[in-house]
C-alpha positions in Angstrom: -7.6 -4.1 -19.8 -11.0 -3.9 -18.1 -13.4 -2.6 -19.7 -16.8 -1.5 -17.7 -20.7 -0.5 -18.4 -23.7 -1.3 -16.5 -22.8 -3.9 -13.8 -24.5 -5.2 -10.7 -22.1 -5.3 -7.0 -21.3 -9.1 -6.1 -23.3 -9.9 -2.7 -21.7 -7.8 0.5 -20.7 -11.0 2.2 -18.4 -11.6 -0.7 -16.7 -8.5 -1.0 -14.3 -6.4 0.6 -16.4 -5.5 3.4 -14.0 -3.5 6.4 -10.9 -3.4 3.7 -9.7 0.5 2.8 -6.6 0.8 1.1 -4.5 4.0 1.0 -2.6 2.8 -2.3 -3.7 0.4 -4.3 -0.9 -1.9 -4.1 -2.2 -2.3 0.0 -4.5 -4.7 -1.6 -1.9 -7.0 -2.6 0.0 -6.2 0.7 -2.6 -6.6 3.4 -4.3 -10.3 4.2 -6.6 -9.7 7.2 -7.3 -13.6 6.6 -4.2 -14.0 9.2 -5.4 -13.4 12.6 -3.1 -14.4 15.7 -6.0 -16.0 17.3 -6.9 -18.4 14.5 -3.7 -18.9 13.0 -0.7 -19.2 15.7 -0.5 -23.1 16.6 0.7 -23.8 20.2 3.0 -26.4 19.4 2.2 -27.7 23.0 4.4 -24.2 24.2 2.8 -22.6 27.2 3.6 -19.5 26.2 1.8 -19.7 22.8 -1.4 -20.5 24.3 -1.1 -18.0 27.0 -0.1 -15.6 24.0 -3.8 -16.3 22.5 -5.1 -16.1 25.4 -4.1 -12.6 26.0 -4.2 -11.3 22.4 -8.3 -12.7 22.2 -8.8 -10.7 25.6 -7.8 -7.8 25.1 -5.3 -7.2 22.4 -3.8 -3.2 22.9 -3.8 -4.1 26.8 -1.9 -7.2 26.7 0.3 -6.5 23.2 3.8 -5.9 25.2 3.2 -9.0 27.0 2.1 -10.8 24.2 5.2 -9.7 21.9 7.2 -11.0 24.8 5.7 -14.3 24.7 6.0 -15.1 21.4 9.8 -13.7 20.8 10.7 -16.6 24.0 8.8 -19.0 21.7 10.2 -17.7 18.7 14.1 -18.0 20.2 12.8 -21.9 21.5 12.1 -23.0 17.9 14.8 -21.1 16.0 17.6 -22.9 18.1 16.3 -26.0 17.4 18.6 -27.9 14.8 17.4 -28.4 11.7 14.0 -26.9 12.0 14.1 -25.6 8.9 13.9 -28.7 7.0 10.6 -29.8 9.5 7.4 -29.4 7.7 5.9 -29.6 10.8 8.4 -27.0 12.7 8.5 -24.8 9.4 5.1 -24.6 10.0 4.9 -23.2 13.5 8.2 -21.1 13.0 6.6 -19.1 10.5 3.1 -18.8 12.5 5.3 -17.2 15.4 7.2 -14.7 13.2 4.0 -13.5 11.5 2.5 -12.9 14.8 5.8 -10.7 15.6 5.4 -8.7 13.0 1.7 -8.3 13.6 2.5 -7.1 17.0 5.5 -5.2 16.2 3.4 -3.0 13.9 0.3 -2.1 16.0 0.1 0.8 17.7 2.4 3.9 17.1 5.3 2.1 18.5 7.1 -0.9 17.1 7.7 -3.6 20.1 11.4 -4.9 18.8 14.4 -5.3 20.9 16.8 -2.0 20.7 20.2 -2.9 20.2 21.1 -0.1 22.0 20.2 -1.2 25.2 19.7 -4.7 24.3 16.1 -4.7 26.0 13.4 -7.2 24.5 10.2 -5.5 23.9 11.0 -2.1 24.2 8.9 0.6 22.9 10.4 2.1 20.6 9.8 4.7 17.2 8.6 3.3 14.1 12.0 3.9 12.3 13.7 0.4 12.7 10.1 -1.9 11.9 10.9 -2.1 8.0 14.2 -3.1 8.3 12.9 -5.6 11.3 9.8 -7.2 9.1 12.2 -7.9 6.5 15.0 -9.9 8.0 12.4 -11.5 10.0 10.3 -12.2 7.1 12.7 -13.4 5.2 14.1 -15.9 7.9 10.7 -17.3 7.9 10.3 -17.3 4.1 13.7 -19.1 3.6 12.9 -22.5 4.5 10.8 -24.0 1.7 8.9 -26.8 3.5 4.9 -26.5 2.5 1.8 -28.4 4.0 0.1 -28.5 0.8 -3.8 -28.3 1.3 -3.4 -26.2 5.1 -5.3 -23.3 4.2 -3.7 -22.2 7.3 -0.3 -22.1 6.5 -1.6 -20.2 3.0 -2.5 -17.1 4.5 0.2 -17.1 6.9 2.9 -17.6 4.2 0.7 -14.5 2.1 1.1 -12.7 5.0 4.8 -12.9 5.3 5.7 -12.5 1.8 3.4 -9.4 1.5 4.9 -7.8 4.6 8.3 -8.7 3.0 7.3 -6.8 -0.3 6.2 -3.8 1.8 9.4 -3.2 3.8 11.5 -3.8 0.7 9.5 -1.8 -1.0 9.8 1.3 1.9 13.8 0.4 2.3 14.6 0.6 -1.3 12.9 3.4 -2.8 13.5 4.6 -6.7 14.3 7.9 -4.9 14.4 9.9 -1.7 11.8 12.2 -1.9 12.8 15.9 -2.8 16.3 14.4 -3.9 18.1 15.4 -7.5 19.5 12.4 -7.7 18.9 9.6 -10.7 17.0 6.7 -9.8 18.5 4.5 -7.8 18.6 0.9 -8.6 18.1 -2.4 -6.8 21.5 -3.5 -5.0 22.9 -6.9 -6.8 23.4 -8.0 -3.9 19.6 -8.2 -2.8 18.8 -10.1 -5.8 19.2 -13.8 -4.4 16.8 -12.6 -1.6 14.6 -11.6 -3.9 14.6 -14.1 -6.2 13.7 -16.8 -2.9 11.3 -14.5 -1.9 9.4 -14.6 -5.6 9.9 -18.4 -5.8 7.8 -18.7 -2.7 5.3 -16.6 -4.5 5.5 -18.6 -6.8 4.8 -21.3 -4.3 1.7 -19.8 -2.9 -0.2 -19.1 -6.0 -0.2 -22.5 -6.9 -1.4 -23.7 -3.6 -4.2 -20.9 -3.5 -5.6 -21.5 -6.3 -6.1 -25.0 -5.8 -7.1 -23.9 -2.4 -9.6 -20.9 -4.0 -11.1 -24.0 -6.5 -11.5 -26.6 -3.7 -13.1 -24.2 -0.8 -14.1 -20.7 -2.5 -17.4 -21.5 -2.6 -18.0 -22.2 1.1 -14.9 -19.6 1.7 -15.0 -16.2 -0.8 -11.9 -14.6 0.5 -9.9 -17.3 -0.5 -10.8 -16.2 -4.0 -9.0 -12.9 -3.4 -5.6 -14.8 -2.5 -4.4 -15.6 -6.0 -5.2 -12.3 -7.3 -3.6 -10.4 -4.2 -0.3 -12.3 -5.5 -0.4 -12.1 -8.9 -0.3 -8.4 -7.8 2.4 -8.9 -5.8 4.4 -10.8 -7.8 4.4 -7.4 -10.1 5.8 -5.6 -7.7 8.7 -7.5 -6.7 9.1 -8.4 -10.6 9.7 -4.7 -10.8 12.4 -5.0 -8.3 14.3 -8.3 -9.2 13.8 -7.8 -12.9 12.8 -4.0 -13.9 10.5 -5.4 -16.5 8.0 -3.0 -16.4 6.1 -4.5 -19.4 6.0 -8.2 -17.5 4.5 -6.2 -14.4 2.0 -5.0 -16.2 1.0 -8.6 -18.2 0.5 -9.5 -14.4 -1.7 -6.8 -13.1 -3.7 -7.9 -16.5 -3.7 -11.4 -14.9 -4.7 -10.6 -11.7 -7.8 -8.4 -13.6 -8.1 -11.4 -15.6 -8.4 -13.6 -12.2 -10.5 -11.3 -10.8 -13.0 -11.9 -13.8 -13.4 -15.8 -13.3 -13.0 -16.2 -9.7 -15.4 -13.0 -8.3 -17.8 -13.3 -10.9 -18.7 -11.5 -14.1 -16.8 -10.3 -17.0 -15.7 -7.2 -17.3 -16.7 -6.7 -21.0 -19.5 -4.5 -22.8 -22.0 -7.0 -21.7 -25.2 -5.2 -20.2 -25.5 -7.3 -17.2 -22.6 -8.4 -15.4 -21.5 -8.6 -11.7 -18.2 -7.2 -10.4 -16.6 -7.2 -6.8 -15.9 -3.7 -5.4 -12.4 -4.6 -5.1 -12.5 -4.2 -9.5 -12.0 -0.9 -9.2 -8.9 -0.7 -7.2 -7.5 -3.1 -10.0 -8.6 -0.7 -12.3 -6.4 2.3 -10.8 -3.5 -0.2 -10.7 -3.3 -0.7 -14.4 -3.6 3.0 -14.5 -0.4 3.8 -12.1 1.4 0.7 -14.0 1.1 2.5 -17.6 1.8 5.6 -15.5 5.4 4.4 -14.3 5.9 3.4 -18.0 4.9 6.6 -19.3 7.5 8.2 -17.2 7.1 12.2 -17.8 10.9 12.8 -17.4 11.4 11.1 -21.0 8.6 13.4 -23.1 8.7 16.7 -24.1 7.0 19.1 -21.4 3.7 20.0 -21.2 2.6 16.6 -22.7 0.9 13.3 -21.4 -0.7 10.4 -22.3 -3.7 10.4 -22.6 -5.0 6.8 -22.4 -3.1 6.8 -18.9 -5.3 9.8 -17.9 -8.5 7.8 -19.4 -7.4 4.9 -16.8 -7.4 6.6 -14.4 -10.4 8.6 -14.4 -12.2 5.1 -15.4 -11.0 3.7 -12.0 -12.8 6.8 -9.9 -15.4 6.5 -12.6 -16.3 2.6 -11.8 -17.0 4.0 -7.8 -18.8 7.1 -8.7 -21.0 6.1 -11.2 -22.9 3.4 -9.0 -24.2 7.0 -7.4 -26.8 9.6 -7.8 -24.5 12.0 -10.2 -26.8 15.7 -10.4 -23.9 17.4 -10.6 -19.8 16.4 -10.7 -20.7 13.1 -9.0 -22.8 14.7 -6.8 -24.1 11.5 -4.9 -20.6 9.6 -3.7 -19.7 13.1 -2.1 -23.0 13.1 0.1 -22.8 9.7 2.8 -26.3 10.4 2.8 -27.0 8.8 -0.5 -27.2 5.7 -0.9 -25.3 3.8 -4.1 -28.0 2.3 -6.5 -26.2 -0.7 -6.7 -28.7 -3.9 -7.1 -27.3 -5.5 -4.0 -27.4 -9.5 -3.8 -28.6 -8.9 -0.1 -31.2 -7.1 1.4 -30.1 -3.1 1.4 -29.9 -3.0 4.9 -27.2 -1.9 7.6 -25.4 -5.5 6.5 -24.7 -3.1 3.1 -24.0 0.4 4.4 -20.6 -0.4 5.3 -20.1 -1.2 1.7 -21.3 1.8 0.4 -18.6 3.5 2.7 -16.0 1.0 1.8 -17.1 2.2 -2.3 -16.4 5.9 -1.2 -13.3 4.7 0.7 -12.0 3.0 -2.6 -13.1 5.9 -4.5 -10.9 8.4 -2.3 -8.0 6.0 -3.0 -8.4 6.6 -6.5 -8.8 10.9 -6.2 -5.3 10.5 -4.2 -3.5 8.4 -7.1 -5.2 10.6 -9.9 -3.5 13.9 -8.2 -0.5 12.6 -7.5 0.3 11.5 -10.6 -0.7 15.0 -12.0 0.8 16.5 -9.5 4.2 14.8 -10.7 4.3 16.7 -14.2 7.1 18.6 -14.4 7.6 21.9 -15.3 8.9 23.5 -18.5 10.9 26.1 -17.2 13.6 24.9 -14.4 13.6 28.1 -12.9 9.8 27.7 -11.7 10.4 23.9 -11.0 10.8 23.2 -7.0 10.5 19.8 -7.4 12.6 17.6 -9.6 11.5 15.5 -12.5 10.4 12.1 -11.5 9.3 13.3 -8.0 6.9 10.9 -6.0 4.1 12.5 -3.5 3.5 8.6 -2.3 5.1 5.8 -1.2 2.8 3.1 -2.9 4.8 0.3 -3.6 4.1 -0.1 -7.1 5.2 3.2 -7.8 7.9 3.7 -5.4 9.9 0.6 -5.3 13.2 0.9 -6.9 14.3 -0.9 -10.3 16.1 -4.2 -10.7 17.9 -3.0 -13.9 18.3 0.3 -15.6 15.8 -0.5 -18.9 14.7 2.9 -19.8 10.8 3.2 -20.0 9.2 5.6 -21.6 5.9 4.6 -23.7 3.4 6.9 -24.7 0.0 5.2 -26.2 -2.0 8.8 -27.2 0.1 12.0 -26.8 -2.2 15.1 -26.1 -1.0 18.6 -24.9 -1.2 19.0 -21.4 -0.3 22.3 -19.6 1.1 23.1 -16.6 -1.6 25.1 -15.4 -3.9 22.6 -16.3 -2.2 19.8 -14.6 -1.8 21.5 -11.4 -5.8 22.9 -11.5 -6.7 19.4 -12.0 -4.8 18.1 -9.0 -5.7 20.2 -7.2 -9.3 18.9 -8.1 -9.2 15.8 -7.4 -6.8 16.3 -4.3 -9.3 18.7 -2.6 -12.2 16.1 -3.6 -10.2 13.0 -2.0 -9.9 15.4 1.5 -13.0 16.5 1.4 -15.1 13.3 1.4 -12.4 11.9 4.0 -13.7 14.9 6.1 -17.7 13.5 5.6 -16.5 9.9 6.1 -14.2 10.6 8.9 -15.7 13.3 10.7 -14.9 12.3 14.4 -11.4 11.4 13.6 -9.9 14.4 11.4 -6.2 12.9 11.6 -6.5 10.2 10.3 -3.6 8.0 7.8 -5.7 9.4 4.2 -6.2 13.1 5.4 -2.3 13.2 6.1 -1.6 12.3 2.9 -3.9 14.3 0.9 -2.9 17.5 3.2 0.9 16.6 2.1 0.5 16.2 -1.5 -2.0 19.7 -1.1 0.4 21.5 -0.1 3.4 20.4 -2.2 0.5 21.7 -5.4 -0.4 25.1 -3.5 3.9 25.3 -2.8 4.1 24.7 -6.6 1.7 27.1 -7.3 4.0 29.8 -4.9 1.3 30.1 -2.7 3.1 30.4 0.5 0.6 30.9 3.0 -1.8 28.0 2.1 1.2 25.7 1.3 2.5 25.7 4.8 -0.7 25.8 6.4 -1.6 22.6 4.9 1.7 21.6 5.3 1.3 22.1 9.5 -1.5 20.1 9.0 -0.4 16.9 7.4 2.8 17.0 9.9 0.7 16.9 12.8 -1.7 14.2 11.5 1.6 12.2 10.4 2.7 12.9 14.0 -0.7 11.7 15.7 -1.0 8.4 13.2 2.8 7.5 13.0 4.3 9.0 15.5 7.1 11.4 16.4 10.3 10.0 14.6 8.6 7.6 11.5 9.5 6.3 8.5 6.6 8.8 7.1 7.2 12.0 8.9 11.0 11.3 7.1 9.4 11.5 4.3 7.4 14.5 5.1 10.0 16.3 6.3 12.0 15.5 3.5 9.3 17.1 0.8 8.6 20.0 3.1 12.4 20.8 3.3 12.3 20.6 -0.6 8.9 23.1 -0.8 10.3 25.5 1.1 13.7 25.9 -0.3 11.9 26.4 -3.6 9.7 28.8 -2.1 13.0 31.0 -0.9 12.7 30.0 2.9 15.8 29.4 3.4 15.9 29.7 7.3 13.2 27.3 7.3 14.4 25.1 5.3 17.8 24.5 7.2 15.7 23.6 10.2 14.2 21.4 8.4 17.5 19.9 7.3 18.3 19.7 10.7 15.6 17.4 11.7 16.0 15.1 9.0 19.4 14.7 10.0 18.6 14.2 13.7 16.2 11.4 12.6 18.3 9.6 9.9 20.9 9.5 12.8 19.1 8.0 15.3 17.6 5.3 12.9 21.4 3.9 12.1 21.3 3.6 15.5 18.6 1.5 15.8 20.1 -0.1 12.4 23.5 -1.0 13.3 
């Protein structure tokens, strides 16, 4: 586990600079290193370079056209025989499906054919992109031709397998949110997926870090790669396996990565250096012991504690490189600087970090509440939401279970009432909106706000205060509407939690509207999945 004290930031060029995570897991899902520009090879296709072209122009402009261009490539190279067992074709097939997917998911729109009509690059709802990036993913991932030493082909495959991971993770949730239901498991059927999938991984994290010893020092992000996998291999280990215990050995490898390839050890030593990005693998342990604590298998009322101490350790490690007069005082004001003892100059080359630290930090409020938000209640007749519920759809918490192992550790048992779990959400909830507010002030709907309005309300609904439950409520659904559009994956899941809140809260006519919707959306997406 890491353990902090004084420590000095690593320099700003070798951080996480411009990277802001809504979960934690989005670390291990995102690699920004893949960029269509640098990364999609021609192949001596015209309309691969006219693709780049485009894309380096002007990207939202020319995206339709560009999506259009690389699905004729796409279709060239896939009918070719045997290209999967090409190194060279291998290659450039998976350099065109990762700049699909890429293109597929900007925007509010995804740009993927609709089998209803049968039109290429038709703009259509988000609803139908999981289920898109993972059969196209996988395609990709299937063929298992490497160029060993292509940094290139590194980050692209990283890129594939963590998109893969994330629409898994979305398609096969533990459990619908607001649903009675037991946990549902991992289908057997997906298993052989999986397992090619994680031998891939497996693949990658041998290539990277021979890459991250042969060019980190001239390249720093490549030093990320191998622990952005070993992350990710935890996740899907929690699918193909359900061994929560050997998930959590490899989030304490990927901490143990992150201590000799960024620098530092995390120790008692007075003097150390740590990347930002230390943190957010701080609050991953924490939501890792968290799944194992599972509060559905202890008596009411109870938690464990050390879980509680990891967490608040993760918000601690941003908020404590601040001026702290009063309840952290100095990360909730963007006027004060951290007192970090930068590498570089402190300069405008280091005030984006300081908002990347107080991005990180909001991460870390959002996990903290929802996980306290999640106790259940003693008495079923005050419970709206059932035990186990999830306010998120982090991927490490989320994704369902490849066996039906029962977990239910508890390291430091301490009392824990209701009324003090709910006050304390409600805390650190408020605390994560607010400093979006001061960060984001231009740009109120905005993907963090929506969240922390959502899980808001679900505490005030809990807390059978009607009024201030659906007015947060209104508030999250339009900013899910505004960031994800109209009919979403998300505002499913919104809708699904709302329905839930106010069925508990005894609006019944509401509720059934609700109902309706959900239905109305759930039918349109089979239509988009048949």
């Amino acid at each position: 586990m890491l353990r902090l004290t004084h420590r000095r930031w690593a320099p700003a060029a070798a951080s996480t600079i411009g990277a802001t995570y809504l979960n934690s897991s989005d670390f291990a899902l995102q690699y920004p290193r893949f960029t269509i520009t640098t990364h999609v090879a021609d192949a001596g296709l015209p309309e691969l370079k006219e693709c780049r072209a485009l894309y380096k122009e002007e990207p939202e402009a020319n995206r339709k056209q560009c999506y259009a261009l690389v699905e004729r490539a796409s279709d060239v190279f896939k009918n070719m025989n045997g290209w999967d067992e090409s190194e060279a074709m291998t290659n450039v097939v998976r350099s065109v499906t990762a700049a699909k997917i890429q293109l597929a998911h900007e925007g509010k729109g995804g740009l993927v054919a609709n089998p209803a009509t049968s039109a290429a690059s038709s703009q259509i709802p988000k609803l139908q992109l999981s289920l898109f990036t993972l059969r196209e993913s996988f395609e990709a991932l299937k063929a298992s031709k490497w160029t060993h030493g292509d940094v290139a082909q590194i980050d692209i495959g990283c890129y594939l397998v963590g998109k893969f991971v994330e629409s898994y993770a979305k398609l096969t949730p533990r459990r619908d949110p607001g649903s009675v239901d037991r946990d549902r498991l991992v289908p057997a059927s997906d298993k052989p997926m999986l397992q090619t999938v994680m031998d891939q991984i497996n693949v990658l994290l041998r290539l990277a870090a021979k890459a991250a010893e042969t060019h980190g020092s001239h390249h720093h992000s490549l030093k990320y790669v191998p622990i952005k996998l070993t992350v990710l291999k935890a996740i899907l280990t929690i699918a193909l396996q359900g061994d929560l215990y050997k998930a959590r050995d490899l989030i304490s490898q990927a901490c143990l990565l992150a201590e000799s390839l960024l620098g530092g050890k995390a120790s008692m030593l007075e003097d150390v250096t740590l990347d930002p990005i230390t943190g957010i693998l701080l609050l991953l342990q924490a939501e890792i012991n968290a799944r194992i604590f599972n509060w559905s298998h202890f008596p009411k009322e109870m938690v464990d504690e050390e879980v509680m101490l990891m967490f608040q350790r993760a918000c601690e490690f941003y908020s404590g490189k601040f001026e702290s007069t009063a309840a952290n005082a100095g990360i909730m004001d963007v006027a004060v600087p951290s007192r970090a003892n930068y590498s570089v100059p402190v300069d405008a080359e280091t005030a984006p970090l300081d908002m990347v630290l107080r991005e990180h930090y909001e991460t870390c409020l959002l996990s903290y509440g929802n996980f306290l938000l999640s106790a259940p209640r003693s008495n079923p007749k005050e419970t709206i939401f059932p035990k186990g519920e999830s306010f998120t759809r982090n991927a490490l918490i989320a994704i369902a279970s490849g066996s039906d192992m029962i977990f239910d550790e508890c390291q430091a048992a301490k009392s824990l009432p209701i009324a003090t779990a709910r006050k304390q959400s409600e805390a650190a909830l408020d605390r994560a909106l607010k400093l979006n507010r001061k960060l984001l002030p231009e740009k109120r709907h905005n993907e963090k706000a929506g969240w922390a309005l959502l899980s808001l309300a679900c505490c005030f609904g809990d807390l059978r205060d009607y009024l201030y439950a659906t007015g947060l409520m209104s508030n999250a659904t339009n900013t899910f509407r505004d960031v994800y559009g109209e009919n979403s994956e998300e505002q499913l899941f919104l809708l699904k939690l709302e329905e839930r809140l106010l069925n508990g809260m005894g609006s019944a006519k509401e509720s059934e509207t609700r109902l309706h919707k959900i239905k109305a959306i759930e039918e349109e997406r089979l239509a988009y999945t048949r």
